[in-house]
C-alpha positions in Angstrom: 207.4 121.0 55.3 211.5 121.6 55.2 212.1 121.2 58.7 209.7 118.1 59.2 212.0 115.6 58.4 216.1 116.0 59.3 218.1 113.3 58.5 220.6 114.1 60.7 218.3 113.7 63.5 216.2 111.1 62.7 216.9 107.5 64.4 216.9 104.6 62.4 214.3 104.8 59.1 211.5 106.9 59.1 209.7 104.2 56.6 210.6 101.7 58.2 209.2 103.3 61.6 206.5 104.7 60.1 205.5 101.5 58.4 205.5 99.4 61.8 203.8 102.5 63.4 201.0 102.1 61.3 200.8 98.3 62.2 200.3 98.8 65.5 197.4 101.6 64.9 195.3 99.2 62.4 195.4 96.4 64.5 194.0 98.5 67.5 191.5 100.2 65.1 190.5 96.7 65.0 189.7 95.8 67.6 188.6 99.2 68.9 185.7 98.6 66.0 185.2 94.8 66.9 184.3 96.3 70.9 182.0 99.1 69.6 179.5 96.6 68.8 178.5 95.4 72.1 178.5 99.2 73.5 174.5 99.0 74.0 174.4 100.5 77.3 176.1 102.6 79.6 177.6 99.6 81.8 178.8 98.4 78.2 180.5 102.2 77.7 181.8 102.8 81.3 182.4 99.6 82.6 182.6 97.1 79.9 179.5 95.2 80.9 181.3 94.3 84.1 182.4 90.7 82.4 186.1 91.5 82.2 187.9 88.4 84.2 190.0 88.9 86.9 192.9 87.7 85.0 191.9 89.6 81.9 191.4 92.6 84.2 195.0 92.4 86.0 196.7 92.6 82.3 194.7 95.3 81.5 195.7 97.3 85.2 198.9 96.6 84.3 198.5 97.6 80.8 196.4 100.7 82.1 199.6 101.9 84.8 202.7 100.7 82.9 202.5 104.2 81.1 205.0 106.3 78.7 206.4 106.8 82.4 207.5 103.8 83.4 208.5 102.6 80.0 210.3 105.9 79.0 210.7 107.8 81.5 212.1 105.7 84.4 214.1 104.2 81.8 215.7 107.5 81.2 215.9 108.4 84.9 217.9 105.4 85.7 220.0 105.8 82.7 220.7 109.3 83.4 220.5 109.4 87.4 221.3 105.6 88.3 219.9 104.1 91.6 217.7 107.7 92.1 216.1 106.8 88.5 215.1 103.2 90.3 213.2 104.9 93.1 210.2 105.9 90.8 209.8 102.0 89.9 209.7 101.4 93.9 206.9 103.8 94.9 205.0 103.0 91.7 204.8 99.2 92.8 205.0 99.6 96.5 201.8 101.7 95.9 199.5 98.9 94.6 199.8 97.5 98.7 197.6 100.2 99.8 195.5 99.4 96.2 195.3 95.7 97.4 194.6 96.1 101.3 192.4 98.8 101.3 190.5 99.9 98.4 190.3 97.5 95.8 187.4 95.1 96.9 186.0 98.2 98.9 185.6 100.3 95.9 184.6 97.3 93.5 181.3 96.1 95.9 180.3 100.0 96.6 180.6 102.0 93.2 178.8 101.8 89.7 180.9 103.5 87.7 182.9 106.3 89.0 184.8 107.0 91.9 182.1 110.1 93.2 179.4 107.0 93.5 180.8 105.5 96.9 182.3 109.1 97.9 178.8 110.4 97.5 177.3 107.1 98.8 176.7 108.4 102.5 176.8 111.8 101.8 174.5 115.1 100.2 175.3 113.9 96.6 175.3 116.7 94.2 178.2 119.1 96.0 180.1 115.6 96.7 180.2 114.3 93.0 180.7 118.2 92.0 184.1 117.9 93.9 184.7 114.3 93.0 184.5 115.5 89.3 187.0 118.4 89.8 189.4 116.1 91.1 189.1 113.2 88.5 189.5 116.0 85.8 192.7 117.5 87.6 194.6 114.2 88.0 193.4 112.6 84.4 194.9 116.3 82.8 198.0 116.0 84.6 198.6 112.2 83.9 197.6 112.8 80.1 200.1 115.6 79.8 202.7 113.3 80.7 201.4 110.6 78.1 201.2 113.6 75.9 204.5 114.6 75.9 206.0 111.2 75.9 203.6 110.2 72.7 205.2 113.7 70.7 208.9 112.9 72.0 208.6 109.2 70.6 207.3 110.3 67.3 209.7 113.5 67.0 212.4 110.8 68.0 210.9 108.5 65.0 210.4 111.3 62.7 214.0 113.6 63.1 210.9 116.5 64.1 212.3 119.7 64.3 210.9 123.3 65.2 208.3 123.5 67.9 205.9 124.4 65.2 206.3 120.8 63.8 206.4 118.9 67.0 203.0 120.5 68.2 201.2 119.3 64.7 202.6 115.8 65.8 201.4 116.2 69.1 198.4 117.3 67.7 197.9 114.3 65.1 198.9 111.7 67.9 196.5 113.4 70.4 193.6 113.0 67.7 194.0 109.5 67.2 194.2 108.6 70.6 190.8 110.5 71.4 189.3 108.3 68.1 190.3 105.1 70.4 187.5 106.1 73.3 184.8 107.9 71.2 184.5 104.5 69.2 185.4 101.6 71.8 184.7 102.7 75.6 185.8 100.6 78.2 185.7 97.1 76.5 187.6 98.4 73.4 190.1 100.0 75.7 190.5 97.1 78.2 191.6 94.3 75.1 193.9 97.5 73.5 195.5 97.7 77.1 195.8 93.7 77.8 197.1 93.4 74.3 199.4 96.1 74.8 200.8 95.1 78.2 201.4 91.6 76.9 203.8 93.5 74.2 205.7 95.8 76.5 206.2 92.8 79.1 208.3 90.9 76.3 209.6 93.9 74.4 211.2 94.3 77.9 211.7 91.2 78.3 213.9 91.0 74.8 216.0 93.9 75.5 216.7 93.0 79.0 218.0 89.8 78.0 220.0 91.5 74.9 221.8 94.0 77.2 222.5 91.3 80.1 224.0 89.2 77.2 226.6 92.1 76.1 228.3 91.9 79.5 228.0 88.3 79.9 225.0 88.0 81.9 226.8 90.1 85.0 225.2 93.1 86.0 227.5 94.1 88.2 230.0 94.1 84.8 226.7 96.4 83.5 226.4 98.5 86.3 230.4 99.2 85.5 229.5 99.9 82.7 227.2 102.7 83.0 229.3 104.3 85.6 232.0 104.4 83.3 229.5 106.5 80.9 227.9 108.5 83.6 228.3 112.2 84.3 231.7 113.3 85.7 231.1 113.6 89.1 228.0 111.2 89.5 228.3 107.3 90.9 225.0 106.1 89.6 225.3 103.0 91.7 224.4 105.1 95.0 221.8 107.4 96.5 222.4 111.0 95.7 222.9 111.2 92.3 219.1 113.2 91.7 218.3 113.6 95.6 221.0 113.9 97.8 222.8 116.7 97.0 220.8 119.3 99.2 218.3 119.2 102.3 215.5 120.4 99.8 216.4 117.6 96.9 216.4 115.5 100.1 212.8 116.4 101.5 212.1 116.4 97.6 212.5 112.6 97.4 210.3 112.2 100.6 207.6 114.2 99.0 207.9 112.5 96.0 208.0 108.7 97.4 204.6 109.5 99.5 203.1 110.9 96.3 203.6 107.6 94.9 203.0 104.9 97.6 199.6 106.7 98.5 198.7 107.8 95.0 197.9 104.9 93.0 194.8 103.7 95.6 193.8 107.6 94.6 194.4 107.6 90.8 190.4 107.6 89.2 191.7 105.7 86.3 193.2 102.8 88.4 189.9 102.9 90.4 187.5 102.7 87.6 189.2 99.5 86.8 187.4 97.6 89.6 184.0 98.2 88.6 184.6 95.6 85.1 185.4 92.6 87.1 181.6 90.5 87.9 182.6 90.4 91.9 185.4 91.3 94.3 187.1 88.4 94.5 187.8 88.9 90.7 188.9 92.5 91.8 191.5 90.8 94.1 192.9 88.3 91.8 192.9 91.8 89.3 195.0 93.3 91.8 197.2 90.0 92.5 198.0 89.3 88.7 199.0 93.5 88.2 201.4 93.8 90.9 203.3 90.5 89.8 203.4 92.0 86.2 204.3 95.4 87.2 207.4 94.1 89.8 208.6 92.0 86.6 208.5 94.5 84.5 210.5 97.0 87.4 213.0 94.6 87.1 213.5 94.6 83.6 213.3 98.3 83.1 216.6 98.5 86.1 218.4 96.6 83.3 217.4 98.7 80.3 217.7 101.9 82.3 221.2 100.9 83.5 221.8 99.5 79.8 220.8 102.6 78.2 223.9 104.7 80.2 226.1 102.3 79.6 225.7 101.8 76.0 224.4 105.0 74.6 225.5 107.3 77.2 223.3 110.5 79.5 224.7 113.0 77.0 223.6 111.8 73.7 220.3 110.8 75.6 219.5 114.3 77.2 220.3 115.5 73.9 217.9 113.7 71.6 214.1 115.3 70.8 212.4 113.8 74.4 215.7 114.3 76.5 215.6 111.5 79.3 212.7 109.8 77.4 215.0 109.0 74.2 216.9 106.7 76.5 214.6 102.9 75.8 214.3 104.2 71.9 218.3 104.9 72.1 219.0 101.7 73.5 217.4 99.7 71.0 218.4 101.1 68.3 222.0 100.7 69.7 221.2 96.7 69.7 219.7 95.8 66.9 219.0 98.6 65.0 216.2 100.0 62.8 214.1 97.4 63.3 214.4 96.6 66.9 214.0 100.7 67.3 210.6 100.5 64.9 209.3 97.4 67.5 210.5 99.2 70.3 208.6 102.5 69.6 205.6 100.7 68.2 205.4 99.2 71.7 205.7 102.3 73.5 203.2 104.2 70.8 200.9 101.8 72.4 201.5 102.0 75.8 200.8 105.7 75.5 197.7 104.8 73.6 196.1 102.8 75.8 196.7 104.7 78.8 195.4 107.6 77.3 192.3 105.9 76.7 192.1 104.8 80.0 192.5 108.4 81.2 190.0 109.9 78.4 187.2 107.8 79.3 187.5 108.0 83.2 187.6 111.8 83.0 184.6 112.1 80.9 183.2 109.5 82.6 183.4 111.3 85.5 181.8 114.6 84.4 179.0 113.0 82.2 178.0 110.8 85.3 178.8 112.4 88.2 178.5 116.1 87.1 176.1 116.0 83.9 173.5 113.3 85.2 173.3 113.5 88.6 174.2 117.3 89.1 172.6 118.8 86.3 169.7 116.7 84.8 169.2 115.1 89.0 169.1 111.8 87.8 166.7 112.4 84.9 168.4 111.4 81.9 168.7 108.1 79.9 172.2 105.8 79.6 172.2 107.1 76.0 172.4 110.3 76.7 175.1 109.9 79.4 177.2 108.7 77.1 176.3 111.2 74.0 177.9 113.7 77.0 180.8 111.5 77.6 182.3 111.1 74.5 181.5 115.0 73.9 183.4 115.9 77.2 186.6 113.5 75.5 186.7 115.6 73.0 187.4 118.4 74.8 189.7 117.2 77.3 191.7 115.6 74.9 192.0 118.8 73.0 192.8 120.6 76.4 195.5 117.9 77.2 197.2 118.0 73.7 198.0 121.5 74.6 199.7 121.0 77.6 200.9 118.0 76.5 203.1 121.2 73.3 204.3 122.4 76.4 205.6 119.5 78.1 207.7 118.3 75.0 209.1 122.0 74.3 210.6 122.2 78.0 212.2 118.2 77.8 210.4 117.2 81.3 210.7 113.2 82.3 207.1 112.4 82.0 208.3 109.9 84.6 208.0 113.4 87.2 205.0 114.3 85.1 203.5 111.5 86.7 204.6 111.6 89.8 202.4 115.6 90.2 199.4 113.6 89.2 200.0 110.8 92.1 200.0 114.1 94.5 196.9 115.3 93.5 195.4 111.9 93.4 197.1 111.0 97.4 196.3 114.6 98.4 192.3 115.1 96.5 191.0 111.8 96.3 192.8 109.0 98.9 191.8 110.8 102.1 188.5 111.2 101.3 188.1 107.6 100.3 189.8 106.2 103.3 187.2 108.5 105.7 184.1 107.9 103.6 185.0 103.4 103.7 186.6 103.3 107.4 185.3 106.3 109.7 181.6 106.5 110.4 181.6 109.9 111.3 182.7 111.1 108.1 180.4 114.1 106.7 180.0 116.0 103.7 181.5 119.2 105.3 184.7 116.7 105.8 184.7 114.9 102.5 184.2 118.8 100.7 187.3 120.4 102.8 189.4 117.0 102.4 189.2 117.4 98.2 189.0 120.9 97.8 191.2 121.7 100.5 193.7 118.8 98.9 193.3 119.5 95.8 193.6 123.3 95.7 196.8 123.2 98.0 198.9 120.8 95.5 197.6 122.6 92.5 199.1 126.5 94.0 202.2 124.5 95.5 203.1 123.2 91.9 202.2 126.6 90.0 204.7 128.3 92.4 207.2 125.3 92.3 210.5 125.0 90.0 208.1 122.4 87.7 206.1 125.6 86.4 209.0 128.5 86.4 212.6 129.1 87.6 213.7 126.0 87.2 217.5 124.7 86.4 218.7 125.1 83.0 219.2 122.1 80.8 222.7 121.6 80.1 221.9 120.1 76.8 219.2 122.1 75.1 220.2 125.3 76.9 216.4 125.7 78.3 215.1 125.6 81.3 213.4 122.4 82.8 210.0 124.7 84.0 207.0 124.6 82.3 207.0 128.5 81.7 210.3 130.1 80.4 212.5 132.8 80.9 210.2 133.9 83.9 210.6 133.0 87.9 207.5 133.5 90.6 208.4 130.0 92.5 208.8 130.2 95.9 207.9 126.8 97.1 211.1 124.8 97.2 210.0 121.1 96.6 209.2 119.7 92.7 206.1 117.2 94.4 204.2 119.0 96.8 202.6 115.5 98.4 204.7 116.1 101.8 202.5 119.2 102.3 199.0 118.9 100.7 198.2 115.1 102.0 198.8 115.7 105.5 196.6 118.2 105.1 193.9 116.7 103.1 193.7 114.4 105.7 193.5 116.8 108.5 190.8 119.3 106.8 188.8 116.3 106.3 189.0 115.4 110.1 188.6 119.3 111.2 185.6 119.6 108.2 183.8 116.4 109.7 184.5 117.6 113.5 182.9 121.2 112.8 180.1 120.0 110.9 176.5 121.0 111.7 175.2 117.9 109.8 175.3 114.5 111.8 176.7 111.2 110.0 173.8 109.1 107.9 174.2 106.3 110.9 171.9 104.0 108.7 173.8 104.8 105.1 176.8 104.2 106.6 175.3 100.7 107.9 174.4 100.2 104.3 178.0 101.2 103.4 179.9 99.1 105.7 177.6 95.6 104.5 178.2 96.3 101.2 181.7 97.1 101.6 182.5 94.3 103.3 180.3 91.7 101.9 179.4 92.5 98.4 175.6 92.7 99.0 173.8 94.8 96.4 176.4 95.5 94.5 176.0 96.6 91.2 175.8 93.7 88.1 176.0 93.2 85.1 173.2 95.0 83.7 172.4 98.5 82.0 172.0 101.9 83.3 
C-alpha cells in the first residue's frame, strides 16, 4: 500500500495515534460485550430495559448529539468563518427548548420504542408507521453520512491517507466497526459508550479551551485578535457576514438554515428514541435538563477552540489538510502539545463519531424492524426475538449504504457540521409537524399525518438534490474541487444549501389541508386516550419485555 501512509502528510505519529486509537476501541468493545448480556428482550435491545436514569440518560443525549459536527465541524466553521461558524452552536442548543417544552415528556409517556408508535397511536397504523419508517431512514442516512465523513477525515488526518482509493478502505474499515458496536450491544451498550464518551469530549474540551485561553493570557478579546490577524484577507471573523452575509440568497440561506436547527432536534428519531430508556417522564425532564446544560458548556468551549484553531494554525493550512474545515480541533492540538495531545484529541473524537453512529444505527433499524417488519409485514404476529434478528440485519445494511455516502462526503471536503444541518431539515420538515398535530390538535387524521411526512419529506429531499450541496457548487480554493456532492456536473436550480425555509412551512400546511380534506373523522376516543397519557403518564409503557 505505497500511497497509504505519507509522511509528509501525516500529523503527529501514526504509532503513536494508532496505539491510542486502539485504546479507545478495546475499552468500548468492553463494555459493548459487558451490555450484551442483559439484551434478553426487545425492551433490553431497543430501549435498554427502560432503567437508564435521568442523569445517566442526559450524559448519554448529550453524548448521543455532540456529534463529529459539533466537535469537528463547528470547530472548523468558526475557525475558518468566525462569528458565522458560532451560529451552528446556537441553533443546535436553542433547539433542545422546543425538545424540553414540547415533546420530551409527551413522547416518553406515549411511545414504546419508536417514534411511528405515538404517530400511529390515533391513527390507521400500517400506512402511518410505513411513512414514519421512511422518514427515520432518511434523516438517520443523512446524519450518518456526516459521521461518516468526519470518522474517514479523522483517520486520513491520523494516518497521512492519500488517494481516494485508500481513504474509502478507511472509511470502509471505520464504518465496519462502528456497525460491530450495535449488532453486539443495542441500546444499553450504546447508552454507557455515549455517557462515557461525552464525559471525555466535555474535558478534552475543556483541556484545550483552557490551553488556548492561557496562550493569550486568559483574554479572548487578545484571541479573537488573534484569529483575525490569521483570517482570510478580506474577512473580519468577529462579525456577521463572513459565511452569510455577502448576498440576499447566503442571507435567506442562514434563515433556512437556523429554522432547520431550532425545529429539528424535537424531530431527529435518534434524539427521540432516547426518552423511551428513562422508567418515567419526570426522569425524561431531568434527561433533558442535565443535556442542555452539558451541551451550552460544551458551545462555549468549542467558540474558544474554533477561534483558537484560526489563530494558531490558520484557515489555509486547515482547509488544506485531508477533512478541510474538519482538520481544524485535530490541527489545534497538535499545535499545543503535540503528538500526544493530537493522539487524545482524535481518540476523543473517534469516539464521539462512534457512539453517535450507534445511536443512529440502532434507531434506523429499529425503526424498520418495528414499525415496518412487525407491525406492517408480519401485523403484529412475530416474537421480540425475531424483531430484533431483523434489526440488527437491517444495521447491516444501512451501515453499508451510509459508508458509501459517507466515500463521497470525504472526497468533496464538506463540513459535516452542514452535513448535519440537511438532516435537521428533513427531521423539522418530515417528522416535527406531524408530531406536534398528532400530541396538540384533535382533529389530526391519517390523510394529514401521510401528506405532512411525505409531503415534508419528499420536498426537502428534491430541494437538496437540485441545491449547490449535490452539484454546481463553488470551487474549493484549496483542493481545487468543488464543494457539491457530484462533480464536474451542474442541474441545481434551487438557490438555498438548507431547504428548511421551504419544506417545513409546508409540512405543516399539507398536514393541516390533508387533515381538512379528509373523508375519515378524528378517533375522538383515541385521542382521549392520547391526551391522558400524554399528559399524565397513565399506561405508559414499563419496564418489561416485548
Amino acid at each position: 500500500m505505497p500511497d497509504l501512509i505519507a509522511a509528509d502528510s501525516t500529523i503527529g505519529n501514526p504509532t503513536i495515534n494508532i496505539a491510542i486509537f486502539g485504546a479507545f476501541v478495546l475499552v468500548t468493545l468492553a463494555i459493548t460485550f459487558k451490555a450484551s448480556r442483559n439484551n434478553k428482550s426487545a425492551a433490553d435491545y431497543y430501549a435498554a430495559g427502560r432503567n437508564i436514569s435521568g442523569t445517566q440518560n442526559g450524559l448519554a443525549i448529550a453524548g448521543d448529539y455532540l456529534s463529529a459536527a459539533s466537535f469537528l465541524g463547528i470547530a472548523g466553521a468558526i475557525a475558518v468563518f468566525g462569528y458565522d461558524g458560532f451560529l451552528y452552536s446556537i441553533g443546535f442548543l436553542v433547539a433542545w427548548l422546543v425538545a424540553l417544552l414540547l415533546v420530551a415528556e409527551l413522547m416518553r409517556n406515549t411511545a414504546r420504542f419508536t417514534m411511528a408508535d405515538v404517530l400511529a397511536f390515533r391513527m390507521r397504523q400500517r400506512p402511518v408507521r410505513m411513512a414514519a419508517a421512511i422518514s427515520t431512514l432518511a434523516v438517520s442516512l443523512f446524519y450518518l453520512l456526516a459521521q461518516m465523513a468526519g470518522a474517514g477525515g479523522l483517520v486520513t488526518l491520523l494516518l497521512g491517507v492519500t488517494g481516494e482509493a485508500a481513504q474509502a478502505v478507511v472509511v470502509t474499515i471505520v464504518g465496519a466497526l462502528m456497525i460491530f458496536y450495535v449488532l453486539v450491544g443495542g441500546m444499553r451498550g450504546t447508552t454507557y459508550v455515549q455517557i462515557i464518551k461525552a464525559t471525555l469530549l466535555i474535558i478534552g474540551a475543556l483541556v484545550m479551551t483552557i490551553w488556548v485561553l492561557g496562550k493569550y493570557g486568559f483574554n479572548l478579546s487578545a484571541l479573537l485578535g488573534g484569529a483575525q490577524d490569521m483570517a482570510v484577507e478580506g474577512r473580519d471573523v468577529t462579525k456577521p457576514g463572513a459565511q452569510y452575509g455577502a448576498t440576499e440568497t447566503s442571507k435567506l440561506d442562514f434563515v433556512s438554515l437556523g429554522l432547520a436547527l431550532v425545529l429539528g432536534t424535537a424531530g431527529l428519531p435518534h434524539v427521540l428514541m432516547r426518552f423511551y430508556t428513562v422508567p418515567t417522564a419526570k426522569d425524561a425532564r431531568k434527561s433533558v435538563v442535565w443535556a442542555i446544560w452539558l451541551i451550552g458548556i460544551f458551545y462555549l468551549f468549542s467558540l474558544v477552540i474554533g477561534y483558537g484553531a484560526g489563530a494558531l494554525v490558520g484557515p489555509e493550512t486547515i482547509l488544506a489538510a485531508p477533512g478541510a474545515v474538519n482538520a481544524a480541533a485535530p490541527l489545534l492540538a497538535f499545535e499545543l502539545g503535540g503528538t500526544v495531545l493530537l493522539g487524545i484529541i482524535a481518540g476523543v473524537a473517534f469516539a464521539t463519531i462512534l457512539a453517535v453512529v450507534a445511536g443512529l444505527t440502532i434507531t434506523a433499524s429499529a425503526s424498520f424492524a418495528h414499525d415496518v417488519y412487525a407491525s406492517v409485514i408480519k401485523k403484529g404476529q412475530v416474537t421480540g426475538n425475531g424483531e430484533v434478528k431483523v434489526a440488527r440485519i437491517t444495521a447491516i445494511v444501512i451501515g453499508a449504504i451510509s459508508i458509501g455516502l459517507g466515500i463521497l462526503a470525504l472526497q468533496a471536503g464538506l463540513n459535516i457540521a452542514f452535513l448535519v444541518a440537511l438532516a435537521f431539515a428533513i427531521a423539522a420538515s418530515a417528522n416535527l409537524p406531524t408530531i406536534i398535530y398528532t400530541l396538540f390538535w384533535k382533529k389530526f387524521t391519517t390523510q394529514g399525518a401521510l401528506w405532512s411526512i411525505y409531503g415534508g419529506l419528499i420536498s426537502c429531499l428534491l430541494l437538496i438534490l437540485f441545491s449547490p450541496v449535490v452539484s454546481g457548487g463553488p470551487i474549493n480554493a484549496a483542493t481545487g474541487k468543488s464543494t457539491s456532492l457530484i462533480q464536474d456536473v451542474d442541474f441545481s436550480w434551487f438557490p438555498l444549501n438548507n431547504p428548511g425555509l421551504v419544506s417545513i412551512p409546508l409540512s405543516f400546511f399539507l398536514g393541516w389541508l390533508g387533515s381538512k380534506l379528509s373523508k375519515e373523522k378524528p378517533d375522538e376516543l383515541k385521542n382521549a386516550e392520547l391526551e391522558v397519557r400524554a399528559l399524565t403518564g397513565i399506561g405508559a409503557e414499563k419496564a418489561v419485555a416485548h
